[in-house]
C-alpha positions as CSV (number, residue, x, y, z in Angstrom):
1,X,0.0,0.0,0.0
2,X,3.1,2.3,1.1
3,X,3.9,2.2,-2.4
4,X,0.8,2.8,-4.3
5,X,0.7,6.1,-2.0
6,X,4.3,6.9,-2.8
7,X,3.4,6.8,-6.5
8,X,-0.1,8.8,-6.2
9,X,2.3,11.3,-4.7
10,X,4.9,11.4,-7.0
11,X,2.7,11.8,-10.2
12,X,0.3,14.7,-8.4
13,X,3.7,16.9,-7.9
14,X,4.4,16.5,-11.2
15,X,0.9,17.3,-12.6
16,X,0.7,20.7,-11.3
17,X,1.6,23.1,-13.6
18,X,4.4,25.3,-13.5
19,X,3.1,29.0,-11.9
20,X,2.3,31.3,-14.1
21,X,3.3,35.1,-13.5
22,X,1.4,38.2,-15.2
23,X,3.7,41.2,-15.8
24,X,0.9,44.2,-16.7
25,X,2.5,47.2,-18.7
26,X,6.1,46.7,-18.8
27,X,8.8,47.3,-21.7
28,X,9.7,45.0,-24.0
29,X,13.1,45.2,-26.1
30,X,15.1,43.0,-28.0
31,X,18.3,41.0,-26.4
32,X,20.8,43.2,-28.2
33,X,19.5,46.4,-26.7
34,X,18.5,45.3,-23.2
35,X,21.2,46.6,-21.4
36,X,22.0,49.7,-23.1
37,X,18.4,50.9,-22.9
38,X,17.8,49.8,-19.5
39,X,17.2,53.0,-17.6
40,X,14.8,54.2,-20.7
41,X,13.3,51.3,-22.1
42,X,10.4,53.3,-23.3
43,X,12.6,55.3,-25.3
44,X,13.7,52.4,-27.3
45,X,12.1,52.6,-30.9
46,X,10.2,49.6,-32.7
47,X,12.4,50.1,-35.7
48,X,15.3,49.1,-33.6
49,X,13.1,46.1,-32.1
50,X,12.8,44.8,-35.4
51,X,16.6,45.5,-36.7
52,X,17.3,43.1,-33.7
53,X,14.5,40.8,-34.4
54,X,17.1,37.9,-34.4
55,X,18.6,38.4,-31.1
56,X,15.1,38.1,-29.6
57,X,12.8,40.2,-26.9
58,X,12.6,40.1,-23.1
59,X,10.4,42.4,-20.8
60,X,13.1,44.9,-18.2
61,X,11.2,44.2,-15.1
62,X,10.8,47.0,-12.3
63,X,14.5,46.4,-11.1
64,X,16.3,47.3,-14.6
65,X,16.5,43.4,-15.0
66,X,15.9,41.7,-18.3
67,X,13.7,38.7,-18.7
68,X,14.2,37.1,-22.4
69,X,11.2,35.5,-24.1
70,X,11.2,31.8,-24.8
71,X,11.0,30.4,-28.7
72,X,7.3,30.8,-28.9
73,X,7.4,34.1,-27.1
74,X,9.8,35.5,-29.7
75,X,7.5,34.8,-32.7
76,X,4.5,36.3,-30.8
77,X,6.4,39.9,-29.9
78,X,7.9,39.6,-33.8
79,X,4.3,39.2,-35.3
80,X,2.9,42.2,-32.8
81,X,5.4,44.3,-33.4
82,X,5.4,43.9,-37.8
83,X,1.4,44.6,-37.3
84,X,1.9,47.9,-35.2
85,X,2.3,51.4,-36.1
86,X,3.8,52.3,-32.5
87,X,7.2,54.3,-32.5
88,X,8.4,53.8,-29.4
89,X,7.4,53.2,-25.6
90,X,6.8,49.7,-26.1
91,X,4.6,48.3,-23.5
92,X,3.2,44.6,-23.5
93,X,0.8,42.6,-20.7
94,X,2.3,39.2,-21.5
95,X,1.7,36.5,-19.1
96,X,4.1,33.1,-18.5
97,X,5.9,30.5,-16.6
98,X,10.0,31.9,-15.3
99,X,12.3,29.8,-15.8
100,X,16.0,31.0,-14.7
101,X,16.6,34.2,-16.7
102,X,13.7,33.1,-19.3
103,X,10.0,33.6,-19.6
104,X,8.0,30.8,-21.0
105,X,5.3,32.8,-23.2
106,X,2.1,31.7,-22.6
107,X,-0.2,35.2,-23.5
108,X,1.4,38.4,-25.3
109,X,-0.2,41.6,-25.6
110,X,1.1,44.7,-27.0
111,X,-0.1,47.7,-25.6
């Protein structure tokens, strides 16, 4: 029985799903700028977002840290950005799982 328990146990911890965090109206840049725009992330222009396309996006967080966008992520903030007409300040709601130094994309929003 101990071990019919054990194994109930085992497969519940890894069902749960991995948290999900919302960050609501912060900047999104691409890799390449991240740290030079940093202290003025809304000053960053979308033209220069999609020069830099191929180094990917990330969201600085309150704390001047930068969050990079997984795979999926990437493509999403690439196909937002193409469709806007924004020139700069650069604001997103995206929602996600963090993983290390990487946000696991699960809802992207451009603002």
């Amino acid at each position: 029985m101990t071990k019919v328990a054990s194994l109930l146990l085992l497969l519940a911890v890894f069902a749960i799903p991995a948290v999900c965090e919302t960050f609501n109206d912060v900047p999104v840049v691409d890799k390449n700028c991240s740290s030079k725009v940093a202290a003025h992330p809304d000053a960053h222009t979308r033209g220069c977002a999609l020069k830099c396309a191929a180094s990917g996006y990330g969201i600085v967080t309150q704390d001047q840290k930068f969050l990079k966008f997984d795979s999926e992520g990437n493509s999403k903030m690439k196909e937002a950005l193409q469709s806007s007409d924004k020139k700069d300040h650069l604001r997103v709601d995206v929602t996600g799982s963090v993983q290390s130094d990487t946000l696991k994309v699960t809802s992207i929003k451009l603002l």
